[in-house]
N, C-alpha and C positions, 0 to 999 in steps of 0.2 A: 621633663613632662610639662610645666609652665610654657614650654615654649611652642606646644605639640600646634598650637590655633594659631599659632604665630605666623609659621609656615602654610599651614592648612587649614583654608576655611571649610572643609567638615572633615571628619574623621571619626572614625571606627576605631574605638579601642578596645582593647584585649587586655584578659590578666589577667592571672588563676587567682583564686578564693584568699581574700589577705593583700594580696597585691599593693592596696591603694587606691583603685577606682573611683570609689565612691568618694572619700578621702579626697583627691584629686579634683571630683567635679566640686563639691561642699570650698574647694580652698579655691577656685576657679571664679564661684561666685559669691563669695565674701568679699576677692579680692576687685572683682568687677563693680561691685556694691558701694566697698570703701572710697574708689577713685583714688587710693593713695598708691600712684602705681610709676615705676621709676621706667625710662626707657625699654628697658627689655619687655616689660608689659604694656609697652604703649597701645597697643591691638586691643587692649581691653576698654582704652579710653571710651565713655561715650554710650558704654554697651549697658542692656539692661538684663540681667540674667534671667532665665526663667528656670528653675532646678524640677524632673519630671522625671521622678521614679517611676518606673512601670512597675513594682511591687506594690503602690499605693495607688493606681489607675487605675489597674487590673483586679483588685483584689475582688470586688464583686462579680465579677465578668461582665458591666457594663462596656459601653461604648467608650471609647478611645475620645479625651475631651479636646473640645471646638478650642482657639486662644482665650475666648472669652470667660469659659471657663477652666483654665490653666488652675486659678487663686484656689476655689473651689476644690476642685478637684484630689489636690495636694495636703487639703486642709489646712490653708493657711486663715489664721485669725486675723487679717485683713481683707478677707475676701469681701466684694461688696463697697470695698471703699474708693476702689480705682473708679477714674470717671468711664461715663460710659467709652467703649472700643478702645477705650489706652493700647489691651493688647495688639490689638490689631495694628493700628497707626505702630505703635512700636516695633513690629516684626515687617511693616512694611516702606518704614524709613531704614529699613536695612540696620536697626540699633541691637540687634537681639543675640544674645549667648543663649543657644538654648542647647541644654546638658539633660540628655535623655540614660536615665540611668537604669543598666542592668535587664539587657537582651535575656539573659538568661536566668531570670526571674520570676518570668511568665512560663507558662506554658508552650509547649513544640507546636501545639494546635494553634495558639492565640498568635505567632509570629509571625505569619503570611500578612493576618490583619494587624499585626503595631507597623511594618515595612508599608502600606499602602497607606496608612494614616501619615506614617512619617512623610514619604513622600509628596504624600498629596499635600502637607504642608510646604515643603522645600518647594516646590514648582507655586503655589500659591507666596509666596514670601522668600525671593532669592535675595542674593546680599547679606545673608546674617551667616554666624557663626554656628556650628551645629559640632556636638560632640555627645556621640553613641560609644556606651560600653557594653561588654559582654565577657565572660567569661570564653577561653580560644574556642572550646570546639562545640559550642550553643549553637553559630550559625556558619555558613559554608562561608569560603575563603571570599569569594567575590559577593556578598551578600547585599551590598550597597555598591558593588560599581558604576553601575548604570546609572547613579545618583553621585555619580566623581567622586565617593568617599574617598580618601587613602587612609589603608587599613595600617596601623600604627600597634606594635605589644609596647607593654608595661613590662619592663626591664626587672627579673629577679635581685636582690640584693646581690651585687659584689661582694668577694671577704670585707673589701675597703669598707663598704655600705655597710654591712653587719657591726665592723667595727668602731665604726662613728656613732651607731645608732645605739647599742652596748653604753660607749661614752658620755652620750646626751641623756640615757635615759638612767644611769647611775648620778649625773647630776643636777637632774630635774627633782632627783630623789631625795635629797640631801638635807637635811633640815636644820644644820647649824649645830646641833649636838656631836662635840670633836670626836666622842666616843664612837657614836650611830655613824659617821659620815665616814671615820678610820675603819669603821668594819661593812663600811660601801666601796669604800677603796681597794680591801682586800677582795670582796666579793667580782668584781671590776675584773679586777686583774686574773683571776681564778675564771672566771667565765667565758674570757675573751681564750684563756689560751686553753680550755676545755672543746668551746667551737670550733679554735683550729685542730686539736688533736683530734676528735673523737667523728668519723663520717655520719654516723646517724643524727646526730646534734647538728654538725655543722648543714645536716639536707634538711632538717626542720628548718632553719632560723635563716630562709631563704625569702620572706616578703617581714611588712613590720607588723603583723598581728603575731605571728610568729613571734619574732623577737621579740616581743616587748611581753607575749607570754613567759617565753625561758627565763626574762630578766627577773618578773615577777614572782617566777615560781624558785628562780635559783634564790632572790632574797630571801623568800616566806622561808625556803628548805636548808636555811644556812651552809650554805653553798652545795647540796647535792642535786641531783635531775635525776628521775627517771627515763631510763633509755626506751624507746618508740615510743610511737603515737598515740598508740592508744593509753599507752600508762601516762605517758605527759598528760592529755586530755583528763583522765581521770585525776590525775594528782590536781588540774587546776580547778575542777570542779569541785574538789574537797577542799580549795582554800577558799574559792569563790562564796560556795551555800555554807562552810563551817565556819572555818577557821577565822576568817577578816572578823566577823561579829564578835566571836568569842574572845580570840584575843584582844578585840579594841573594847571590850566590854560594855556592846552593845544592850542596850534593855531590852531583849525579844525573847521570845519562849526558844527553851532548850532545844533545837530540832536534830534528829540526827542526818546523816547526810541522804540513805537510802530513800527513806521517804519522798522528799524533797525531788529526787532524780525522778521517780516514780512517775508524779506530775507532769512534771517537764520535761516527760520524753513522750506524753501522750500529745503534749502539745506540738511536739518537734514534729510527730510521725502525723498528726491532723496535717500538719502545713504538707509535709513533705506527701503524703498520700493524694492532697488536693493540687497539687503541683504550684504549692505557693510559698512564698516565703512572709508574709503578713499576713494577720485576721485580727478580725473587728475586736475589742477588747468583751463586747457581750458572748460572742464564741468561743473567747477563749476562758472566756468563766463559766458557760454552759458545759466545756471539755472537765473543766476542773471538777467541776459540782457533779459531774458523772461519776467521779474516780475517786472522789474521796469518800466516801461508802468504804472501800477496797484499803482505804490508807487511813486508818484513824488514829492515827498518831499526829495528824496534819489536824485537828480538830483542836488541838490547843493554840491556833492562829486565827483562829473564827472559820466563819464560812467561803464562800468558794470566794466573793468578792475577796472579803482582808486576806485568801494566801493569794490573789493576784495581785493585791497590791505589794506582800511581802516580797515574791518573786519580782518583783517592777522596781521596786524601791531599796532591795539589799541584797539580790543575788547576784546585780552584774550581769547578770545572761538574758534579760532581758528589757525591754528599752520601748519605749513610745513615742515613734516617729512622727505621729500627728494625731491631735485628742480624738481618743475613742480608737485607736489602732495599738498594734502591739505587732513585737518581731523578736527576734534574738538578736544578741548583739551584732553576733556575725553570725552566718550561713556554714563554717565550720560545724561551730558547736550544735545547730539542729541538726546538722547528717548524722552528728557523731551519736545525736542522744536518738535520733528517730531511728537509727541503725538499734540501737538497745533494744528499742520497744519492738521491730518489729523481730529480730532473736525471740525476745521475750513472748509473744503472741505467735510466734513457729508460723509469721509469714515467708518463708522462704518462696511459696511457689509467686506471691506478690512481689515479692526483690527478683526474682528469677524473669518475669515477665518483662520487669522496667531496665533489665541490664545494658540494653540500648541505647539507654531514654539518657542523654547526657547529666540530667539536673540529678540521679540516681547513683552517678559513678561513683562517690563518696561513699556514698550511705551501702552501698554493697558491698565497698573495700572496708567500712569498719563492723559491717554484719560478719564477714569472717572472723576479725578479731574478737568480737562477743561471742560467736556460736562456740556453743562446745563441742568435743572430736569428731561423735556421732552426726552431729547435726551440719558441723562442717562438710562432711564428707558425701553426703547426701546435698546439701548445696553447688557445691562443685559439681556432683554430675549431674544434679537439674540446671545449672549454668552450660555444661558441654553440649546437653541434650537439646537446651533451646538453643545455641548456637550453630549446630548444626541442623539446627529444623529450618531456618533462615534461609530464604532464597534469593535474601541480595547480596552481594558477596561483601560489600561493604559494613551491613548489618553484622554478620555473622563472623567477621575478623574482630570487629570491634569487642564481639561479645568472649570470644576466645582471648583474644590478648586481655582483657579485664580480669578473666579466672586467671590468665598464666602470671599478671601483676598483685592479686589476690594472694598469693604464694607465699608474700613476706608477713603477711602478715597471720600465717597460719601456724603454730606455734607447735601443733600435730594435727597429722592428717596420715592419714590410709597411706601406705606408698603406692598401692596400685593407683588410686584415684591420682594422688601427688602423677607418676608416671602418662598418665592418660593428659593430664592438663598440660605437660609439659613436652607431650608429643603435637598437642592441636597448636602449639603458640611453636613448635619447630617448623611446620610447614609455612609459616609464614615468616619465620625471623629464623637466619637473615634471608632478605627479599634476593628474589630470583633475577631480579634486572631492574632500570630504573624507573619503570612507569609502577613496578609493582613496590617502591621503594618508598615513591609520594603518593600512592595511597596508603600503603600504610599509617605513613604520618599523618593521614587523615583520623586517626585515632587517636591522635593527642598525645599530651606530654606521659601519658601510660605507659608508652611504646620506647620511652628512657629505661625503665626499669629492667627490662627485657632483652633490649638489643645487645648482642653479646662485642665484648670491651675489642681491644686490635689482636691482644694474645690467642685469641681465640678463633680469630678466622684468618684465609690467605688475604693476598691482596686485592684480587676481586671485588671480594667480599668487602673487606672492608672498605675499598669507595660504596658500595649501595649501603654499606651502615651508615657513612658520613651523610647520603642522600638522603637519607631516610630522618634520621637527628635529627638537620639541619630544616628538614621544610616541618619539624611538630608549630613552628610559630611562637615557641618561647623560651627566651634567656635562661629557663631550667635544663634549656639542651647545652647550653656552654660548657660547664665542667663535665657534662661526658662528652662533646668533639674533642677535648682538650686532652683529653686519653691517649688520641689519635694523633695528637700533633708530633711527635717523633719520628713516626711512620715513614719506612723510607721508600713506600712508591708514589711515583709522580701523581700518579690517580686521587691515591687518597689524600695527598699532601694539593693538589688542584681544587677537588674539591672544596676544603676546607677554604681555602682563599674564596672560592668565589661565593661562599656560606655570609662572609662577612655582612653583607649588605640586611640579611636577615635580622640581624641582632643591633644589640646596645655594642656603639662605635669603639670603644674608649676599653672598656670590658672585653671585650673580644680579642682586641689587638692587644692588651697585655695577657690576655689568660692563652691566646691559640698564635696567631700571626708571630708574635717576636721571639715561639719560639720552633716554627717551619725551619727547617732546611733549605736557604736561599736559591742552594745549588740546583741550578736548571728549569727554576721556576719561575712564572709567569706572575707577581703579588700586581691582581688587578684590584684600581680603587677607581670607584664609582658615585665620590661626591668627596665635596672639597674637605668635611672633617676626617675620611677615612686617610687622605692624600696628608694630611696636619699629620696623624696619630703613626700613618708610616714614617715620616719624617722624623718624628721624637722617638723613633726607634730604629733611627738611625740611617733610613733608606734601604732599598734592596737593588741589586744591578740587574735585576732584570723587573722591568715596570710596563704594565698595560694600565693606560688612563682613558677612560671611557667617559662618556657623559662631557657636561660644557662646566670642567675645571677651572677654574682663574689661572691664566698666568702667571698673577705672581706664585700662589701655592706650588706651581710646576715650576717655577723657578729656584725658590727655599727650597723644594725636594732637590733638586738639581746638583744647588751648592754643596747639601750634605751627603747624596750618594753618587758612589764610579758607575756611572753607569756603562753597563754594557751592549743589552736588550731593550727597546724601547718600542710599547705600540699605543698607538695614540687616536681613539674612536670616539665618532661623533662628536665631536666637539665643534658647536657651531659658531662659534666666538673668536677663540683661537686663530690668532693672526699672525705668528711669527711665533718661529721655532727660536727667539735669539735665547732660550734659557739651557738649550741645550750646547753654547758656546765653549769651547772648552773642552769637554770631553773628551778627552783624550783615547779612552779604553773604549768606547760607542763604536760597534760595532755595526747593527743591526738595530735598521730602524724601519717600522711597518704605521705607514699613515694612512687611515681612512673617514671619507666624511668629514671633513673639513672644510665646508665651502668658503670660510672666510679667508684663509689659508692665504699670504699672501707672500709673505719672507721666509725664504729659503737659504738666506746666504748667512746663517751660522753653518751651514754641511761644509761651505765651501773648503777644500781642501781635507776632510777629514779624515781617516781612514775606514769608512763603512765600507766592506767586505759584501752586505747585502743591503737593498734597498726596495719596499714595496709603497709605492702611491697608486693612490685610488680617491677617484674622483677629489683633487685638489684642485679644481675647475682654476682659480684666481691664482694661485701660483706660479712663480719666474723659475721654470725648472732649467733654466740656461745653466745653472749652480752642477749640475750631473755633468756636462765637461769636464768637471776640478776634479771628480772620483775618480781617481787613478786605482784603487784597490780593486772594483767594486768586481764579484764572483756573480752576483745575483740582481735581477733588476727585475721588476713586474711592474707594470704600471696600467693604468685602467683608469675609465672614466676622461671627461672632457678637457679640450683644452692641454692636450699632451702635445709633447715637440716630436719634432721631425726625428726618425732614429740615428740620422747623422749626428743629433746632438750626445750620444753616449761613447762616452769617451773611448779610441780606440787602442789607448793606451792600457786601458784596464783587461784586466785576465777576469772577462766572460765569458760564465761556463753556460749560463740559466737566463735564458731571457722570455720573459710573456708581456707579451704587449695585447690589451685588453679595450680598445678607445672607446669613446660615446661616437666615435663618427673617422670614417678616412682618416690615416697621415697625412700631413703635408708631406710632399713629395715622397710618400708610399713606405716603400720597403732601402729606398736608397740608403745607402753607405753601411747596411746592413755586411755586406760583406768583407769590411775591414774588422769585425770582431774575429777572426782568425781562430779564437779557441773554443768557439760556441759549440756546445755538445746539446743542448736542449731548447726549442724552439717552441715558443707557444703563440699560437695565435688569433685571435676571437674574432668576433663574427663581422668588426667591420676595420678589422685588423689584418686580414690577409692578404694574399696575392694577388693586385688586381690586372696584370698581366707577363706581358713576357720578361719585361724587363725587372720585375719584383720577382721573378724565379730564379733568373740568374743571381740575383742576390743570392736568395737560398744557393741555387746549387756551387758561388764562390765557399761558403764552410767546408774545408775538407774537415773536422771532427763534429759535423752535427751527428748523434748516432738518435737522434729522438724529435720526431717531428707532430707536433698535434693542433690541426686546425679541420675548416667547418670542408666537409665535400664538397661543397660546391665550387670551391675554388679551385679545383685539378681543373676545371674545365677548360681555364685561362692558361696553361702549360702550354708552350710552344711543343711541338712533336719531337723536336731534335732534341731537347734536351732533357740530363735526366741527375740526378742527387743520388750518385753514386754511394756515400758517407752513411746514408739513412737507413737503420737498422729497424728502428722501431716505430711505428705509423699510427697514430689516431686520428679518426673522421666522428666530426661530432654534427648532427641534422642529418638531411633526408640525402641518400645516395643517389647522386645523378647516372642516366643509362652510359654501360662500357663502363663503370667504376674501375671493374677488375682490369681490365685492359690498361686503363690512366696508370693505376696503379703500379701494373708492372712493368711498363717503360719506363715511368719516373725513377722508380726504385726499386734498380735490381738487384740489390743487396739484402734485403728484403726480411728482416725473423721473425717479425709479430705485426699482427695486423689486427686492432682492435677500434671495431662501428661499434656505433651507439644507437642504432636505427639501420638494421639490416633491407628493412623494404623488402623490392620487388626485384632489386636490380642487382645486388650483388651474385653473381656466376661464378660461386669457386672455380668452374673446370678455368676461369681467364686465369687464373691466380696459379696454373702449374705449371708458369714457367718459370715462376721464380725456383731458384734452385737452392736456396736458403730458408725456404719459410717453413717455419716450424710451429708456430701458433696464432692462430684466428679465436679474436676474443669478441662476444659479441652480450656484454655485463648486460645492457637492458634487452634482452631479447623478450620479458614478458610482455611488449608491446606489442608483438606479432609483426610476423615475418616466413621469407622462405630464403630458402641455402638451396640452391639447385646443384647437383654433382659432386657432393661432396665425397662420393667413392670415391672421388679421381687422384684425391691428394695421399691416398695410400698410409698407412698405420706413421709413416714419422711425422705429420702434422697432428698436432692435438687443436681440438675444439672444444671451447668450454663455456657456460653460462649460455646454454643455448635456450631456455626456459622457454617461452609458448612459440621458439622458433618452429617453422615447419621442415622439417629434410625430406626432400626428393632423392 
């Protein structure tokens, strides 16, 4: 994460509730601050941070602040003291980190206008650093493109990660007493292997608010946990308002815990009703001073002011980010307490209305676990009722899958109701195909809980689940792709490979990648740490390298895997294949996009069986002489040899020649391949007269001919390719087609245009006395077939879509 600005100067981050975010930005500009910063943070040198919560921007619904008033705005107690336009001068020497925190703090109405503010700074002041956070699914996938953001998640804890954090955070804990520190030790060791056994434990203590809760709570509870969330939450809220005091023996008035919560979930349900996560410390004494009338048992702490100062100063759940403001610690805990209050005040038709509203997704998932059965039950179907009152489709998926992830945490419920919820989240999971797959995943990490495991669907299926996972945008999808990685169809074992690039590199590849099924698959990597993290697991013999790889990386891969399969795209750097020297097993090797592309003479002599190049413009392809094995050859794009350079020693079966322009000397020597059965030929790759025909017609086993119409027209009359069974025309059909056709090839079984026009005359085509199917796949271009009686019930016609028949 330190390194996120490193690589990119702006960026959109992501990360669920806990993550680190904010964490992240706070240690971003401390560390910009200090200047005490070692090479890896050299990016920071120089820079002046500017930290801009939009919870503390926002929180009045004023205007979005000019640089000038950044200081101001934030409440910093230096405001005023910068000389005049510092800001400015500084964001326009290009010196500036500015750390925009928490898209998903404001309001859905206020985010059109923070995107135009933002903006209109970035084009006013280019050159600086810019890092935007958001919770994943606050704002749409592309929300900042158009401003070059690259959208970057926040990686869930690994076990690794859980387990260091566990370790660090038992001995930060430590205080010297052998006794205290030997029953930190046991605790340690009791906890660690609690998260690995128990799934519910181990799916909480997936970011470090989490963790460093469980730690907390397993010390206070001499090594037990309550199992889910909502009891974890509640168990930390009775250590947090009771227990810390009592036990440290604290001098404060006796409080019991109920009370206390009472308060502070009117405060939670103010923010979260106003769509905010901060208020002024005056309103949130005016909330109090309302409620306690209602709670007089809070009267032994004084008045409304001394219990906000008692909540401020010894509950831990609340905190003062700039004088005169207040928030809770974290955004967990208000969902969880604003979810109480609003059970508690039987707003369900208010939770029902906001199930859309992203900043509400919480606070609805722990309203179920507060309501009681009745109330439950009657929520869930005002949650079905508004979902299907929804006329965007996208609205009203999201609001059904939220009731069908709602589920777990319902402890009873009706079963018809249960039944009904779990029919509206059937029609949508598992998704019907892949466009229906990545919208879904437009509903976020919810759509984990729901999606059903590999045992449970065919293989179909289970690639659109892997689809589907895989685009939610957060490493909480990793231990359930990982479900999948045994799976033994290519589809869903493809997918998964090409998933990687979505997630944390390192994570991925040890939890999913190393433990794929090799056999027959394609492990494409798409940047040089994925190509490392293959390699430390040992290599795979069949490898797609995409993107501008280094060399060397492709060479380390090289050393450690046989390879067999090799496809090697876009890479514009790449100037010699010598890392593939050696290879002895290399079969099959597919280059494209390569312009640099200049040595070729590691092939020479190899045994590749198949060979596909395309546009390797700079390339010495004199080295395809030496391929004596070769079955397969395509080659495409500029700057190709003449066809007498392919060797006629080699048993070709497959050839397509594809050029940016004419062969040198044509189609010549074409007919010493002697065992060519397939012929491909593109548009400035064909026949361009008699004497490139007779080539063709030397193949006595071509049985497969596919090139553009136009070029029958260059056919001398005498001669004809007897051998040719099968015929594709790809462009527009010149007049007599049918005619050309059956002189050339009276052998004749299938005849498949791709542009039937005006001019094809089946009745030319009945003299063949072999044809038995005319394919005509694009006919919804529009076209006519004239006389197609003629050819009588053993010719089949097919894909004839807006063809006309006469």
């Amino acid at each position: 994460a330190d390194q996120a600005l490193a690589a990119h100067a702006r960026v959109l981050l992501r990360g669920e509730a806990g993550s680190g975010k904010t964490t992240l930005v706070q240690w971003l500009a401390v560390s910009a601050a200090r200047q005490e910063l070692d090479e890896r943070m050299a990016y920071l040198r120089d820079r002046v941070p500017f930290v801009l919560p939009l919870r503390t921007l926002t929180r009045h619904g004023e205007r979005l602040p000019a640089p000038k008033d950044f200081l101001s705005a934030v409440g910093s107690p230096l405001a005023g003291e910068q000389p005049a336009g510092w800001e400015a001068r500084v964001l326009a020497a290009g010196r500036a980190l500015v750390l925009v925190d928490g898209i998903d703090e404001i309001p859905d109405t206020e985010r059109a206008r923070t995107r135009a503010w933002l903006t209109d700074l970035i084009d006013a002041y280019p050159g600086n650093r810019w890092l935007v956070t958001s919770r994943p699914s606050a704002v749409r996938e592309d929300w900042l493109a158009d401003e070059d953001f690259t959208e970057l998640t926040l990686s869930s804890m690994r076990p690794a990660d859980v387990a260091a954090f566990i370790g660090r955070w038992h001995t930060a804990a430590r205080t010297g007493s052998p006794d205290e520190d030997a029953a930190l030790g046991g605790y340690e060791h009791q906890l660690l292997a609690a998260v690995r056994a128990k799934a519910d434990l181990g799916r909480l203590a997936t970011n470090p608010l989490m963790c460093g809760l469980i730690c907390a709570l397993h010390r206070d509870r001499r090594g037990f946990l309550p199992l889910g969330r909502k009891d974890l939450y509640t168990a930390a809220l009775s250590m947090l308002l009771v227990r810390r005091d009592r036990e440290r023996d604290m001098d404060v008035p006796e409080l019991r815990e109920e009370p206390q919560i009472q308060l502070l979930q009117r405060l939670a349900y103010w923010l979260i009703r106003n769509g905010r996560t901060q208020m002024d410390r005056s309103r949130a004494e005016s909330v109090i001073a309302d409620s306690l009338p209602a709670v007089p048992e809070m009267a032994a702490v004084g008045d409304a002011r001394a219990v906000f100062d008692h909540f401020l100063h010894r509950s831990g759940l609340l905190r003062q980010p700039a004088p005169g403001t207040v928030e809770f610690v974290h955004r967990t805990f208000q969902d969880f307490l604003g979810a109480r209050a609003a059970v508690d005040e039987g707003d369900f038709g208010v939770l029902v209305r906001h199930a859309a509203d992203d900043q509400w997704e919480d606070v609805v998932r722990m309203s179920v676990a507060h309501a009681r059965p009745r109330e439950r039950a009657e929520f869930f179907t005002g949650l079905l009722a508004y979902g299907d009152s929804r006329a965007d489709p996208p609205g009203r998926a999201r609001v059904h899958l939220l009731a069908a992830a709602c589920l777990e945490h319902a402890a009873e419920l009706d079963p018809a109701v249960r039944r009904q919820v779990e029919s509206r989240a059937s029609a949508l999971i598992p998704p019907a195909d892949a466009p229906s797959a990545r919208e879904l995943a437009a509903a976020g990490p919810v759509i984990l809980d729901l999606l059903p495991g590999p045992e449970a669907v065919g293989d179909d299926e289970a690639a659109l689940v892997v689809v589907a996972a895989s685009h939610v945008g957060s490493d909480a999808a990793i231990p359930f792709l990982a479900r999948f990685r045994a799976h033994p169809a290519n589809a869903v074992r493809s997918q998964l490979v090409w998933s990687w690039g979505r997630f944390d590199t390192e994570q991925y590849a040890d939890e999913v990648i190393a433990h794929l099924d090799p056999r027959g698959l394609f492990f494409t990597v798409t940047s040089d740490a994925q190509l490392t993290a293959l390699t430390r697991l040992g290599g795979r013999p069949w490898l797609e390298a995409r993107g501008d790889l280094a060399a060397d990386g492709l060479g380390a891969y090289a050393r450690t895997a046989a390879l067999e399969s090799v496809r090697i795209r876009d890479n514009e750097n790449l100037t010699s294949l010598a890392f593939l020297r050696g290879q002895e097993g290399l079969r099959h090797l597919d280059i494209s996009d390569c312009p640099a592309l200049t040595d070729l003479s590691a092939l020479e002599g190899t045994r590749l069986t198949s060979l596909y190049l395309d546009d390797v413009r700079r390339g010495d392809l004199g080295v395809l002489s030496s391929l004596s094995g070769l079955t397969t050859v395509r080659l495409g794009g500029a700057g190709l040899p003449p066809v007498s350079g392919l060797s006629a020693a080699a048993p070709l079966t497959d050839v397509n020649l594809k050029p940016a322009s004419p062969l040198p000397g044509g189609l010549e020597g074409l007919g010493r391949l002697r065992r060519l059965q397939v012929l491909t030929l593109g548009k400035h790759g064909g026949p361009q007269g008699a004497a490139d025909w007779r080539e063709i017609a030397l193949l006595p086993d071509l049985r497969l001919l596919h090139l553009y119409a136009a070029f029958l027209a260059s056919a001398p009359d005498s001669l004809t390719a007897p051998s040719v069974q099968q015929l594709i025309l790809r462009g527009d059909l010149p007049p007599g087609v049918g005619r050309a056709v059956t002189r050339l090839f009276p052998s004749l079984h299938t005849l498949t245009v791709t542009s039937p026009g005006e001019h094809l005359v089946v009745p030319e085509l009945a003299a063949l006395p072999g044809l038995r199917r005319i394919c005509v796949p694009f006919g919804d271009r529009g076209g006519r077939l004239q006389g197609l009686d003629v050819l009588g019930p053993a010719v089949e016609v097919t894909g004839l879509g807006a063809v006309t028949v006469d």
